[in-house]
MMTF fields as JSON, N, C-alpha, C and O atoms, coordinates in Angstrom:
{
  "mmtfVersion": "1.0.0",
  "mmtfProducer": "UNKNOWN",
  "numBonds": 427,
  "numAtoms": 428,
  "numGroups": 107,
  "numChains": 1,
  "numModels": 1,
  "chainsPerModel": [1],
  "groupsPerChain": [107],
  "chainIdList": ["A"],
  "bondAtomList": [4, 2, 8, 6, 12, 10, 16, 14, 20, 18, 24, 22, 28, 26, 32, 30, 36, 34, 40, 38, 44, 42, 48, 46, 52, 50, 56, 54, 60, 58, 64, 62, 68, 66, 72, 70, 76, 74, 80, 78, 84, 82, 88, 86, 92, 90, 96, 94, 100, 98, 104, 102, 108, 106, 112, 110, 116, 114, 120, 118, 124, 122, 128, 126, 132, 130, 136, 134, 140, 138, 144, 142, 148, 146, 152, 150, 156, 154, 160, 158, 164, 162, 168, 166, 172, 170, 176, 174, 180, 178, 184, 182, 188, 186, 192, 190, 196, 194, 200, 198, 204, 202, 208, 206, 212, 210, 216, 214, 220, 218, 224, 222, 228, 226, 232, 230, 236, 234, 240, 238, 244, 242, 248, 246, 252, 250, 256, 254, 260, 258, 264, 262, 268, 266, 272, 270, 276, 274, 280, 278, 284, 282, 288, 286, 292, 290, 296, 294, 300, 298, 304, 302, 308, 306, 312, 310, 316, 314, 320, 318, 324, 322, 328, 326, 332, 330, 336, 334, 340, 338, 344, 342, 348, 346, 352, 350, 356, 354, 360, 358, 364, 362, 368, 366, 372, 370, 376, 374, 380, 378, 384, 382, 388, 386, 392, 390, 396, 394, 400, 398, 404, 402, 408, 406, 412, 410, 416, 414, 420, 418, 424, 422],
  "bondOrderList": [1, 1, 1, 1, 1, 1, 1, 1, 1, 1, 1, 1, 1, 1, 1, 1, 1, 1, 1, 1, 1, 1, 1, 1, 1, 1, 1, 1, 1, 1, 1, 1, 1, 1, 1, 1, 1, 1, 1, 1, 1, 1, 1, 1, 1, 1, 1, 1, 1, 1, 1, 1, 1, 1, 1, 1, 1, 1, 1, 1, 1, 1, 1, 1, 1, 1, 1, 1, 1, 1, 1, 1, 1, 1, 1, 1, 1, 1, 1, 1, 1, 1, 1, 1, 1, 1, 1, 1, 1, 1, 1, 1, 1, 1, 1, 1, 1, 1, 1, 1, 1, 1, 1, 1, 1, 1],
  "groupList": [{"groupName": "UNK", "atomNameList": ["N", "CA", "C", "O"], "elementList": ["N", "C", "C", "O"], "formalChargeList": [0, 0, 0, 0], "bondAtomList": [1, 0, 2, 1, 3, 2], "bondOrderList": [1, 1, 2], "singleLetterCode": "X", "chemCompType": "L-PEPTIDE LINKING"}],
  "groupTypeList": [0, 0, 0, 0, 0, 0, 0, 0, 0, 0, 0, 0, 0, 0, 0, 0, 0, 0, 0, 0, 0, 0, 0, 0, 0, 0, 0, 0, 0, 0, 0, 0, 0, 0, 0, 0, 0, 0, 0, 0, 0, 0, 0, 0, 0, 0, 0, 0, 0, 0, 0, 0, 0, 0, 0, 0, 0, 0, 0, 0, 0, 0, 0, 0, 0, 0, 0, 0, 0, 0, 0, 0, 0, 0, 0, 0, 0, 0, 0, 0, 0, 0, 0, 0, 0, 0, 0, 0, 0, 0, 0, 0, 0, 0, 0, 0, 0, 0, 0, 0, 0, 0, 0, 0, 0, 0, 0],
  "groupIdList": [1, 2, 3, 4, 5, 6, 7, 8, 9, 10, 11, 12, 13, 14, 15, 16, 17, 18, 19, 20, 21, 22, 23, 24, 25, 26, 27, 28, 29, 30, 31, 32, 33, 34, 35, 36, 37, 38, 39, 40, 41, 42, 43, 44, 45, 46, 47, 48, 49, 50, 51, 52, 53, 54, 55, 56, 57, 58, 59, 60, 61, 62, 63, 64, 65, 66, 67, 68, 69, 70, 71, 72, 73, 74, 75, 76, 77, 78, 79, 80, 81, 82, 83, 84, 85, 86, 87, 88, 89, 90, 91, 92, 93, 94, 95, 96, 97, 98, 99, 100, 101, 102, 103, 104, 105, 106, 107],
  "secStructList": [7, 7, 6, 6, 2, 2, 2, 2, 2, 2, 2, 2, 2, 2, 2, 2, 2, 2, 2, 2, 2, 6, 7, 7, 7, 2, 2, 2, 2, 2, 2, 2, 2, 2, 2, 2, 2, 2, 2, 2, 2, 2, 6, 4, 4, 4, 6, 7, 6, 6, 6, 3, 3, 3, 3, 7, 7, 6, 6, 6, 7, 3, 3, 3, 3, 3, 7, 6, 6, 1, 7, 2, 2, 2, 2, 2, 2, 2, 2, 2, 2, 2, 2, 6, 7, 6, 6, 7, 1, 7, 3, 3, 3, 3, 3, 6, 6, 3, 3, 3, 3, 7, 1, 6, 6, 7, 7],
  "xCoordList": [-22.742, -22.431, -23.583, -24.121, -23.989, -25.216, -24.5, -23.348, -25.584, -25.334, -24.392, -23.454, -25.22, -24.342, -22.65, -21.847, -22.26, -21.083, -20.174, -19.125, -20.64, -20.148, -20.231, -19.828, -20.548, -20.559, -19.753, -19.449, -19.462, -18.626, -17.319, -16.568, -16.949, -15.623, -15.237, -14.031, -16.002, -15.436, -15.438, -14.647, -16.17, -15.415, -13.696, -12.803, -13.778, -12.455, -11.049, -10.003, -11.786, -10.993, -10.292, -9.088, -11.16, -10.913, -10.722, -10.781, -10.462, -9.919, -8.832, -7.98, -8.376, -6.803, -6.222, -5.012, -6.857, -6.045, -5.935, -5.008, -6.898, -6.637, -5.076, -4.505, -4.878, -4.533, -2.92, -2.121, -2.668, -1.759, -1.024, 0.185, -1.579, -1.263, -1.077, -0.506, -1.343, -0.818, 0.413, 0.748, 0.969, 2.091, 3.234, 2.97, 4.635, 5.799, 6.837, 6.97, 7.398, 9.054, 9.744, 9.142, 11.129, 11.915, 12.543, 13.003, 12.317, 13.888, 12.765, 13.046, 11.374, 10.583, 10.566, 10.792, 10.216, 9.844, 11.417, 11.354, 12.914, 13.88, 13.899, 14.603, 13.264, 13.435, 12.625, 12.934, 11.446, 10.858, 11.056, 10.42, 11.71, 12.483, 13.547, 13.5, 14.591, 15.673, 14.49, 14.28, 13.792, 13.286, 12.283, 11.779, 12.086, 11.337, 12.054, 11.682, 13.266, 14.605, 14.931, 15.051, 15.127, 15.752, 14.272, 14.48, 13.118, 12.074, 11.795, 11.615, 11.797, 11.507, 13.122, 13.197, 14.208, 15.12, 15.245, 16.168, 14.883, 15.022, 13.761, 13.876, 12.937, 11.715, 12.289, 12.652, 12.42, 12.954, 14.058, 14.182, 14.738, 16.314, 16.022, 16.653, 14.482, 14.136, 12.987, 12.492, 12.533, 11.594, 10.142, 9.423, 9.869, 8.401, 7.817, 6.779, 8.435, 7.619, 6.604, 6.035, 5.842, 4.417, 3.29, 2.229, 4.058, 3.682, 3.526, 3.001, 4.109, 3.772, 3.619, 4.261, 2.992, 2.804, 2.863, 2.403, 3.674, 4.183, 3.864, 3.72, 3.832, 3.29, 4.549, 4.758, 5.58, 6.457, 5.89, 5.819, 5.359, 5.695, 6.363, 7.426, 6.388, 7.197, 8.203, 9.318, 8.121, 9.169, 10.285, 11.402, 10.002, 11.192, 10.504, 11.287, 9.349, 8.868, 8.255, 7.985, 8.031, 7.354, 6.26, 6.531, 4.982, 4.344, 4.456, 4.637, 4.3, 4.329, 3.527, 3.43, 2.758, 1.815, 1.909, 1.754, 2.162, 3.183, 1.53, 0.547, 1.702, 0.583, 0.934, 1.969, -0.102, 0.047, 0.952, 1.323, 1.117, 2.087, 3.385, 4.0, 4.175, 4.747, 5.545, 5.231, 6.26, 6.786, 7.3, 7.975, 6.898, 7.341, 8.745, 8.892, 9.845, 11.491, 11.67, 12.313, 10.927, 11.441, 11.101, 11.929, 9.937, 9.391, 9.756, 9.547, 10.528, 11.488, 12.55, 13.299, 13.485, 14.525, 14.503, 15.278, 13.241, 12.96, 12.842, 13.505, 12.055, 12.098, 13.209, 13.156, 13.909, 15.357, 16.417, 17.215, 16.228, 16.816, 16.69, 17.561, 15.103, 14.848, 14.99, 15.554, 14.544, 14.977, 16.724, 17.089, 17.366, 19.072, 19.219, 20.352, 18.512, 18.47, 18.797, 17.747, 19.962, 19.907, 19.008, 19.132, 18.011, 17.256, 16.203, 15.45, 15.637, 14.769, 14.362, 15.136, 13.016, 12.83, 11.872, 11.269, 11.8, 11.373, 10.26, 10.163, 9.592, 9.186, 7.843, 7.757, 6.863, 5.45, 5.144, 4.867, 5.226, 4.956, 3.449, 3.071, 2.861, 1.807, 1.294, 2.153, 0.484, 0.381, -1.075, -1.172, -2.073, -3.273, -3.951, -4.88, -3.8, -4.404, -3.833, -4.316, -2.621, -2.012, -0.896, -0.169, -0.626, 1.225, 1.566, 0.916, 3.127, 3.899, 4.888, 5.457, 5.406, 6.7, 6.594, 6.312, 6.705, 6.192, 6.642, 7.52, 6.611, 6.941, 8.521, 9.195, 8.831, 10.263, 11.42, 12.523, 11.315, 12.254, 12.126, 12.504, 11.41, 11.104, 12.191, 12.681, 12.746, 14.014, 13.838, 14.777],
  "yCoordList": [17.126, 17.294, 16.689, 15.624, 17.614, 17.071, 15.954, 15.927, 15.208, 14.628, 14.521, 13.81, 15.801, 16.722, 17.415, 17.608, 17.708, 18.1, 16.703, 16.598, 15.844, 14.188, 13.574, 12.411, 13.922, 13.193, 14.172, 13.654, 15.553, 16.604, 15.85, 15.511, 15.51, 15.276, 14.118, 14.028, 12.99, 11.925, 11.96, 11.265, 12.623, 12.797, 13.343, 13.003, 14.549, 15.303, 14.191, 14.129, 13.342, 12.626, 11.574, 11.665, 10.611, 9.824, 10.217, 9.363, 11.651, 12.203, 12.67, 12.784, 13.107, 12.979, 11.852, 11.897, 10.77, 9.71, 9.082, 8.33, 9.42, 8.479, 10.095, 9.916, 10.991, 11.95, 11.247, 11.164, 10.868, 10.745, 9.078, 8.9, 8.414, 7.22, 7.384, 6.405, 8.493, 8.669, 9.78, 10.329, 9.863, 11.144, 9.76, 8.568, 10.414, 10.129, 10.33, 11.33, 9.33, 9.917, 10.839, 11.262, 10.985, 11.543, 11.024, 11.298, 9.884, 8.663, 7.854, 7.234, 8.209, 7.365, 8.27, 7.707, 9.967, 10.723, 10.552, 10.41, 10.592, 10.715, 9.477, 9.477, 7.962, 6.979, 7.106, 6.472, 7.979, 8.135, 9.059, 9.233, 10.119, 11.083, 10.357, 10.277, 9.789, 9.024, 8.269, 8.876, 7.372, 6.604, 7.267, 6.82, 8.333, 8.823, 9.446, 9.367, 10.137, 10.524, 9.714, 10.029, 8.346, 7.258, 7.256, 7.731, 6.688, 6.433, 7.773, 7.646, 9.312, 10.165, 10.487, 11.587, 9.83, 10.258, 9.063, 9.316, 7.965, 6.728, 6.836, 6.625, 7.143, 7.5, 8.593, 8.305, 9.9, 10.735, 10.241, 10.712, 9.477, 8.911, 8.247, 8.129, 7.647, 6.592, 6.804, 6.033, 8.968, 9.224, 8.762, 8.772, 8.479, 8.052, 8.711, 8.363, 9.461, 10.237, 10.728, 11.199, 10.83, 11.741, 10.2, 10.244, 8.996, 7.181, 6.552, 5.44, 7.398, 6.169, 6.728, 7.756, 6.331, 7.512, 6.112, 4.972, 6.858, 5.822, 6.58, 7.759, 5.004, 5.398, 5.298, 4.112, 6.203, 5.403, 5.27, 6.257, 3.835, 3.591, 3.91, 3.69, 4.693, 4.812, 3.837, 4.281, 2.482, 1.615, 1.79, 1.384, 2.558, 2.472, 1.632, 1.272, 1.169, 0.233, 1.089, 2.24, 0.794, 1.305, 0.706, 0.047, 1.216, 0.558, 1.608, 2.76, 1.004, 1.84, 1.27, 0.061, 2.408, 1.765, 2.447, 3.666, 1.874, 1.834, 2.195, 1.457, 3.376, 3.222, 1.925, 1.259, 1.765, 0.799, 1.088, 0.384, 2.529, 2.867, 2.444, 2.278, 2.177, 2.327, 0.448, -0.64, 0.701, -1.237, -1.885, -1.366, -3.278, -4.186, -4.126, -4.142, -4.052, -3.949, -2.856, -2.965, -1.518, -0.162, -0.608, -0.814, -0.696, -1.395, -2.033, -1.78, -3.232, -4.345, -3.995, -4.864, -2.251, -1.785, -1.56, -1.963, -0.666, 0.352, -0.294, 0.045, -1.144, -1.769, -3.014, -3.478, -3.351, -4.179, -2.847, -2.902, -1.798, -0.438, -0.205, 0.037, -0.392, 0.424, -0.599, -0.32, -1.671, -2.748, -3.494, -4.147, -3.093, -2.877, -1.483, -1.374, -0.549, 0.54, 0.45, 0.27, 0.494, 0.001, 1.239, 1.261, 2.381, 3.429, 2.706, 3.241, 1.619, 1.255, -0.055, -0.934, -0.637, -1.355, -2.607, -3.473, -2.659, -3.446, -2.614, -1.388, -3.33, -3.137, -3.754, -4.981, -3.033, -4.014, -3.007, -1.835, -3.646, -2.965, -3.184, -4.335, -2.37, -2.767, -2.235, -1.707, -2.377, -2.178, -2.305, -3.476, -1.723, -2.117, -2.545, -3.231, -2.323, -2.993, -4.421, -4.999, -4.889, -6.476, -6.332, -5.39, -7.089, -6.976, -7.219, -7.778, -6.722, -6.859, -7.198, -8.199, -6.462, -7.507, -7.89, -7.038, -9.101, -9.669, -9.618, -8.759, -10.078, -9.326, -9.925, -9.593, -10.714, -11.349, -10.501, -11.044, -9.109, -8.281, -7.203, -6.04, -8.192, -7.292, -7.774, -8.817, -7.187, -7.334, -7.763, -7.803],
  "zCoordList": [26.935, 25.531, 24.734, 25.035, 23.473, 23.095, 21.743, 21.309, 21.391, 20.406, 19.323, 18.961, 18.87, 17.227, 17.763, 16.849, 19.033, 19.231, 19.237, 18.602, 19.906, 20.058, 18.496, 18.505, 17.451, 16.612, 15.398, 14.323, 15.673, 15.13, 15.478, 14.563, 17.082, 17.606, 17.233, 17.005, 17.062, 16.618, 14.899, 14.26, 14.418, 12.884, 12.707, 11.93, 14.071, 14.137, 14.055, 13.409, 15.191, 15.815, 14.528, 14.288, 13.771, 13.132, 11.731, 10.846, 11.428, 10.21, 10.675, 9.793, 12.065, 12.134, 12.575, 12.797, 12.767, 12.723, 11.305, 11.004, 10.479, 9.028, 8.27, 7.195, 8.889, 8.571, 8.822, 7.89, 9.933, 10.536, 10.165, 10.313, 9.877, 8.89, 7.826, 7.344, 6.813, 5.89, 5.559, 4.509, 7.041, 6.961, 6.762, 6.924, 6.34, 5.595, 6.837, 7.544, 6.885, 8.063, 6.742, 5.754, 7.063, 6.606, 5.53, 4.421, 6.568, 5.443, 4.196, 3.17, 4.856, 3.746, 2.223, 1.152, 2.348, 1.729, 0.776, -0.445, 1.582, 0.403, -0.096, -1.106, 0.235, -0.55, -1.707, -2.716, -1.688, -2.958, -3.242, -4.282, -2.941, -4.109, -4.917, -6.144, -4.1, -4.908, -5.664, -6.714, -5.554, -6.818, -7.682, -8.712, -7.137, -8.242, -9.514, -10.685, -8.957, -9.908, -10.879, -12.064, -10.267, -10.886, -12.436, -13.553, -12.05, -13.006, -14.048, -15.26, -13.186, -14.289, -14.861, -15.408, -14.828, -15.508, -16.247, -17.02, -16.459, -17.074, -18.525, -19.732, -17.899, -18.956, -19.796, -20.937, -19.325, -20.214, -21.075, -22.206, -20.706, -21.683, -22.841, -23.891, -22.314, -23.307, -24.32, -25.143, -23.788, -24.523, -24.487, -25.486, -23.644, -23.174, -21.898, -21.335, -21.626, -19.909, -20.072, -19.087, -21.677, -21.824, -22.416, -23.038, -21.915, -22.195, -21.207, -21.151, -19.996, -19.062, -17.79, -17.577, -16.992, -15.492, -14.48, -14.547, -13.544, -12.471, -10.862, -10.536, -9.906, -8.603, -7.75, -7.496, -7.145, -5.895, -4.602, -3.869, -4.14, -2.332, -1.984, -2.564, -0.771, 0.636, 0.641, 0.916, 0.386, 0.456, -0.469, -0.149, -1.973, -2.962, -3.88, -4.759, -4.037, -4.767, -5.834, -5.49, -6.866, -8.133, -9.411, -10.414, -8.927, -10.417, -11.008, -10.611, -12.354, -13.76, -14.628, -14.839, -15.305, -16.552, -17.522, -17.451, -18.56, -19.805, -20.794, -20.858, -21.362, -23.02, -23.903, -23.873, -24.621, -25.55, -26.929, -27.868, -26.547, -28.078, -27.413, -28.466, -26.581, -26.26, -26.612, -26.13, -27.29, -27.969, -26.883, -25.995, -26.987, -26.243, -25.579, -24.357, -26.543, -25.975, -25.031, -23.987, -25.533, -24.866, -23.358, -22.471, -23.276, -21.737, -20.913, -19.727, -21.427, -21.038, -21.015, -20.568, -21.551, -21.48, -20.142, -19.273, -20.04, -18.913, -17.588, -16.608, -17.607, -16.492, -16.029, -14.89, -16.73, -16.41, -15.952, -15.016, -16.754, -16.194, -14.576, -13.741, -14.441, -13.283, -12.219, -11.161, -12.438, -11.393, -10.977, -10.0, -12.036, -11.642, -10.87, -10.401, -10.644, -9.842, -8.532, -7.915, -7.604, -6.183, -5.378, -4.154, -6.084, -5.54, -5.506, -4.691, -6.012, -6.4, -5.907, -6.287, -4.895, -3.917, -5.101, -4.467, -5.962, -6.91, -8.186, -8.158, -9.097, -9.95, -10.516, -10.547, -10.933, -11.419, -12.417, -12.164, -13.811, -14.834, -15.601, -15.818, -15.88, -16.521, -18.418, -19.124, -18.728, -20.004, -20.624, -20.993, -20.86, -21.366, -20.592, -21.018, -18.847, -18.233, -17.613, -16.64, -18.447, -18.107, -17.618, -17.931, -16.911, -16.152, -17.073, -17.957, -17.139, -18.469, -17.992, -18.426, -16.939, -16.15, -15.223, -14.381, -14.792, -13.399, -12.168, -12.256, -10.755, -9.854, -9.491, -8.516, -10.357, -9.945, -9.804, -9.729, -9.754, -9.836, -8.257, -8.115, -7.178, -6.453, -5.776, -6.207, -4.687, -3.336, -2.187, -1.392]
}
């Protein structure tokens, strides 16, 4: 085997393994559907889903980063909302770049 075929196969090789660490079980993919439900139906209630764009982990966990138009209380609604959520594996809110709610709401 020449060189260039040996160095084709181990690219093969180690792009389906980084491939394969980032695949989802079953039970992981519906824990972030249920929490993703929970966050885009909580935002919409509260009128901000085109204010704030959020990430769910595999675990049920959720950051969210909040625009700056978006007022202090509504934020602190939302996320005391979403962290009473039993869909929901904790919470890290952000805002301008700064945590806004801290991680004491994680499980």
């Amino acid at each position: 085997m020449n060189f260039r075929k040996a160095c084709v196969l181990a690219v093969v090789f180690l792009l389906a393994g980084c491939a394969g660490q980032e695949s989802l079980t079953r039970e992981q993919m519906e824990t972030q559907n249920r929490a993703d439900a929970v966050v885009a139906g909580v935002l919409f209630e509260y009128d901000v889903d085109d204010a704030a764009s959020y990430n769910v982990h595999r675990d049920g966990s959720v950051v969210i980063k909040f625009a700056a138009s978006v007022p202090q209380v509504t934020y602190t609604q939302i996320v005391d909302r979403l962290r009473a959520s039993d869909q929901i594996n904790g919470v890290r809110a952000e805002q301008g770049g700064r945590e806004v709610c801290k991680l004491s709401g994680y499980r």
